[in-house]
C-alpha positions as CSV (number, residue, x, y, z in Angstrom):
1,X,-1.3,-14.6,17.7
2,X,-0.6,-13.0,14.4
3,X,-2.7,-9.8,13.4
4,X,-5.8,-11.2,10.9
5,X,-5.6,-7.9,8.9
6,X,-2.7,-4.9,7.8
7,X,-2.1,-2.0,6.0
8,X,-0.4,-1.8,3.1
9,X,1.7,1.0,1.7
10,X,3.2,2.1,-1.6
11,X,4.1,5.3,-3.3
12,X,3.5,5.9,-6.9
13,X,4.5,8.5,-9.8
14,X,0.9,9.8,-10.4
15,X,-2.5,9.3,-9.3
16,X,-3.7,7.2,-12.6
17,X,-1.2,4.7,-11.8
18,X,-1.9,4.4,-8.3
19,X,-5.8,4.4,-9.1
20,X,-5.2,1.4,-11.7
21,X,-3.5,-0.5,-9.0
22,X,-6.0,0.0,-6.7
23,X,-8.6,-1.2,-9.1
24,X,-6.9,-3.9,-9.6
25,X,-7.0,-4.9,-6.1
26,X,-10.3,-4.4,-5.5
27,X,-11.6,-6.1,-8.8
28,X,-9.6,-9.4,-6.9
29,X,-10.7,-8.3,-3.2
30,X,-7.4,-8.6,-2.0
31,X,-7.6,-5.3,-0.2
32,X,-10.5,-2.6,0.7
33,X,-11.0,0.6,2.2
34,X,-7.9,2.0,-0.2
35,X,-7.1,5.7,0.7
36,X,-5.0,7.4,-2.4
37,X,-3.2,10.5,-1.1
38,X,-1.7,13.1,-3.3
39,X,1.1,15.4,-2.9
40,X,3.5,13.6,-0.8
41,X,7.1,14.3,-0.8
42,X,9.8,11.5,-1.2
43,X,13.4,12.1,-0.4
44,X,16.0,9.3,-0.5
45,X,19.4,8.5,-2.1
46,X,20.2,7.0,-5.3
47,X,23.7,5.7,-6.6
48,X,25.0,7.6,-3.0
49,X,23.6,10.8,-4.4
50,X,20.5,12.4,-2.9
51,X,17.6,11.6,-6.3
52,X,17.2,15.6,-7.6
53,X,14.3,16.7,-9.4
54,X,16.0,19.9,-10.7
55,X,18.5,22.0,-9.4
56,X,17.0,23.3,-6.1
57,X,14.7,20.0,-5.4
58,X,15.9,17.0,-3.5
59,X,12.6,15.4,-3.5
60,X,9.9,13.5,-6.1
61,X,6.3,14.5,-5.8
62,X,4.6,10.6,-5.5
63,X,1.2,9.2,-4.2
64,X,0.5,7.4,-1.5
65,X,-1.5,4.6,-1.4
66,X,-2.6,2.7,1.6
67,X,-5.0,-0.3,1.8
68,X,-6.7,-2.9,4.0
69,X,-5.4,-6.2,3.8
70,X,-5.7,-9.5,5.1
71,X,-2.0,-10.7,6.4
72,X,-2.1,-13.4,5.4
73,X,-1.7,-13.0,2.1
74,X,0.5,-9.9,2.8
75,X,3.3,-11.7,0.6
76,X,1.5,-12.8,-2.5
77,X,-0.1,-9.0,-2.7
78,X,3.2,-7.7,-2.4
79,X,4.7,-10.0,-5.6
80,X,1.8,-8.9,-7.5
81,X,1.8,-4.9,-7.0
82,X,5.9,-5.0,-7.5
83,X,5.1,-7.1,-11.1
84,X,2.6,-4.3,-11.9
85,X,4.6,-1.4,-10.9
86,X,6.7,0.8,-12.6
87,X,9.5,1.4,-10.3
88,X,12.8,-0.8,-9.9
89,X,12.7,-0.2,-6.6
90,X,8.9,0.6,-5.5
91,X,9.2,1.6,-1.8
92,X,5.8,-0.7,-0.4
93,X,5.6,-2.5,2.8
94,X,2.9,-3.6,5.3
95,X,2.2,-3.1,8.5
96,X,0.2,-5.1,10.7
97,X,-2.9,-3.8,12.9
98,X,-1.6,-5.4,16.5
99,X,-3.9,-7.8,18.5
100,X,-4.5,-4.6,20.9
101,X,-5.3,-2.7,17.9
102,X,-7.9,-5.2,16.7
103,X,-8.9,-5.4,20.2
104,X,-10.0,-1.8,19.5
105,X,-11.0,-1.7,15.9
106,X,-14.8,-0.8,15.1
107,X,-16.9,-4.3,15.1
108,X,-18.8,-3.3,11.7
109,X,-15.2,-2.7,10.1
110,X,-13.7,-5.7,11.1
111,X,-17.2,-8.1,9.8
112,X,-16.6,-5.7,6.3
113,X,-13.2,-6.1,5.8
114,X,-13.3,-10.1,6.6
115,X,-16.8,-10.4,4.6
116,X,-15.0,-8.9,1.6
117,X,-11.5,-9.7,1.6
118,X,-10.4,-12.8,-0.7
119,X,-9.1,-15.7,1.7
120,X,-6.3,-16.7,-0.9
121,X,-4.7,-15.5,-4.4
């Protein structure tokens, strides 16, 4: 049985844009409860160098943004916060909340987040 609900991550350059996406979201109820966290650190590799910020940094300063979602439409949300984001290659996936986690999750929370959550896109 596949999990009813997920979470969704993506990192973003700043805090406005990460706040507009979110917006965005909500305004079409395709995802709830959205944390935005500040300050997180990104390290990878670009072109087979490591991505430097300056000469002594190896790392970007981005926001992450995790969400509620309903699985189901884990795809579509996916398509539309890569058309709206900045990046060429935004680093966002989802995750889904196991059949023993749901087993677990808070009754009221579950009601909200399938009371409020679109169906389809």
């Amino acid at each position: 049985m596949a999990a009813e609900f997920s979470i969704l991550y993506v990192t973003f350059p700043n805090m406005e844009l990460g706040r507009k996406i979110a917006h965005e979201l909500l305004e079409k109820r395709l995802a709830s409860f959205i944390n935005l966290i500040p300050s997180m650190m990104t390290m990878y590799q670009a072109n087979n160098k490591i991505k430097q910020n300056n000469e002594t940094e190896q790392i970007d300063s981005e926001i992450l943004m995790m969400a509620k979602i309903r699985s189901a439409l884990a795809s579509n949300i996916l398509e539309l916060v890569d058309r709206l984001h900045p990046y060429d290659l935004p680093e966002m996936y989802t995750v889904r909340v196991g059949v023993s986690c749901i087993d677990q999750m808070n009754g009221t929370l579950r009601q909200y987040l399938d009371g409020n959550l679109a169906k389809n896109i």
